[in-house]
C-alpha positions, -999 to +999 in steps of 0.1 A: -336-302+032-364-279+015-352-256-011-360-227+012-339-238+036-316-244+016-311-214+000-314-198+036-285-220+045-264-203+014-275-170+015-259-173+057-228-194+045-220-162+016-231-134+044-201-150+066-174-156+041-186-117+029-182-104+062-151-127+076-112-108+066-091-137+048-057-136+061-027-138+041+009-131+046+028-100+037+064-088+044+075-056+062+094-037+035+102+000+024+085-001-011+101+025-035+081+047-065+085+073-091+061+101-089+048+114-129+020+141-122-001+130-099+001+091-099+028+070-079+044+040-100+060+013-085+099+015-094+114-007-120+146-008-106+162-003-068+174+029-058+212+019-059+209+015-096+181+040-105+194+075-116+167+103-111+170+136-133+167+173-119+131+180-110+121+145-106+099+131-076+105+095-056+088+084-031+100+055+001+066+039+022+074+016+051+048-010+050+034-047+052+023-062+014+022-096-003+043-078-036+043-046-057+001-048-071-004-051-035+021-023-022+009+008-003+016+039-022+038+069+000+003+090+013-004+128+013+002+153-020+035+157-035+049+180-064+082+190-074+075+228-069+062+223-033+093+203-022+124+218-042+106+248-052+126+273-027+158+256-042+182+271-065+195+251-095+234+244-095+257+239-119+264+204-121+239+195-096+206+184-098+177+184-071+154+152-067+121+154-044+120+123-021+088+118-003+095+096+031+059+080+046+074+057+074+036+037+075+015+037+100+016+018+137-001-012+127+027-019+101+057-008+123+076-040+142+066-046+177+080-022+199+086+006+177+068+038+166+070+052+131+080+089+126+057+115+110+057+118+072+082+141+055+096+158+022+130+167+017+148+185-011+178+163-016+208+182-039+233+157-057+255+154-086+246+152-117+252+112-120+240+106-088+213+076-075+186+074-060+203+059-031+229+084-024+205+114-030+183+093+001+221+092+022+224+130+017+185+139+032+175+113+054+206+092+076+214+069+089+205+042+063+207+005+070+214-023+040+206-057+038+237-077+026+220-083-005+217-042-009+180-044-003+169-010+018+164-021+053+156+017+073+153+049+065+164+078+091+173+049+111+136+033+109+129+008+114+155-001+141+153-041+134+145-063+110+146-063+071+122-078+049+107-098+075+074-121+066+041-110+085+017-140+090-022-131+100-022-101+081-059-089+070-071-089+034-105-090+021-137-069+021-134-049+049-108-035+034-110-001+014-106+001-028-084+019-046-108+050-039-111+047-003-146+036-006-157-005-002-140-030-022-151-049-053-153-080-037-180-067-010-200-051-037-200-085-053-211-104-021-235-081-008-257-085-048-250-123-048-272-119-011-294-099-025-302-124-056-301-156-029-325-137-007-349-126-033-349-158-046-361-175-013-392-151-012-399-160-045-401-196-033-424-189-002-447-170-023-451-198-048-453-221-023-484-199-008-503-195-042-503-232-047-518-242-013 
């Protein structure tokens, strides 16, 4: 094989592995964050155990992800003010803005549909969870055995934590800003360099005949 043909023969092998989705598997899970200005953080601990103070924000999003870097942050604009801003502070009470983003219809389990996004104000005790702030605002909830949240208002109606298999990851997939991904920046220059190099070749070729 000639070098040019060669490098043609790369330069179509990286165009297909930069264009082709690599599949991985994920599992279909209500992810839970804490909300400090305006950037979501991925909770430390689960919402049974994790006790939010008065004017905090938390956030629930239904969706299909390998682990927590890969994890789909709840969607939309949230603030304390804008959720609990119309109410009152109680003695002994405290008020904790939960953010609900059910995901969208390609994560939801066959069959189902997910409900609309929505913010609710929930009003608690002083000592109370995260969890029991989430059973006052947004019932029915449904447990795994092993406490981990399964729905939320009652969605999704089956399943818990369930692995998804020929899920799509790779460069046709958006970065963190919404525009292309890293990796397709990356593929898309090595092309360039592979192509540019294979003109380079046919002109030399040319000036030495």
């Amino acid at each position: 094989m000639t070098r040019r043909a060669l490098l043609l023969s790369l330069l179509a092998g990286l165009l297909l592995a930069t264009a082709s989705p690599a599949h991985a598997a994920g599992y279909r899970y209500w992810s839970f964050w804490d909300r400090t200005g305006s950037t979501w953080t991925y909770a430390t601990e689960g919402p049974s155990t994790a006790v939010p103070s008065d004017g905090d924000v938390q956030g629930f999003r239904f969706a299909v992800s390998e682990d927590s870097a890969d994890a789909n942050t709840p969607r939309g604009t949230a603030s304390f003010t804008a959720i609990c801003g119309d109410t009152a502070a109680r003695d002994g009470r405290k008020r904790v803005a939960l953010v609900l983003d059910f995901g969208t219809a390609s994560d939801a389990p066959s069959g189902e549909t997910p409900p609309a996004r929505r913010t609710e104000c929930a009003v608690v005790p002083r000592d109370a969870t995260t969890a029991e702030a989430l059973a006052t605002a947004a019932k029915p909830l449904r447990y795994h055995t092993n406490a981990l949240l399964c729905a939320i208002a009652g969605y999704p109606e089956t399943g818990c934590g369930e692995q998804v298999t020929g899920r799509k990851t790779g460069p046709e997939e958006s970065g963190p800003d919404g525009g292309p991904s890293v990796g397709l920046y990356a593929g898309l220059a090595a092309i360039a360099l592979l192509g540019a190099a294979a003109v380079w070749q046919t002109r030399r070729r040319g000036n030495a005949a």
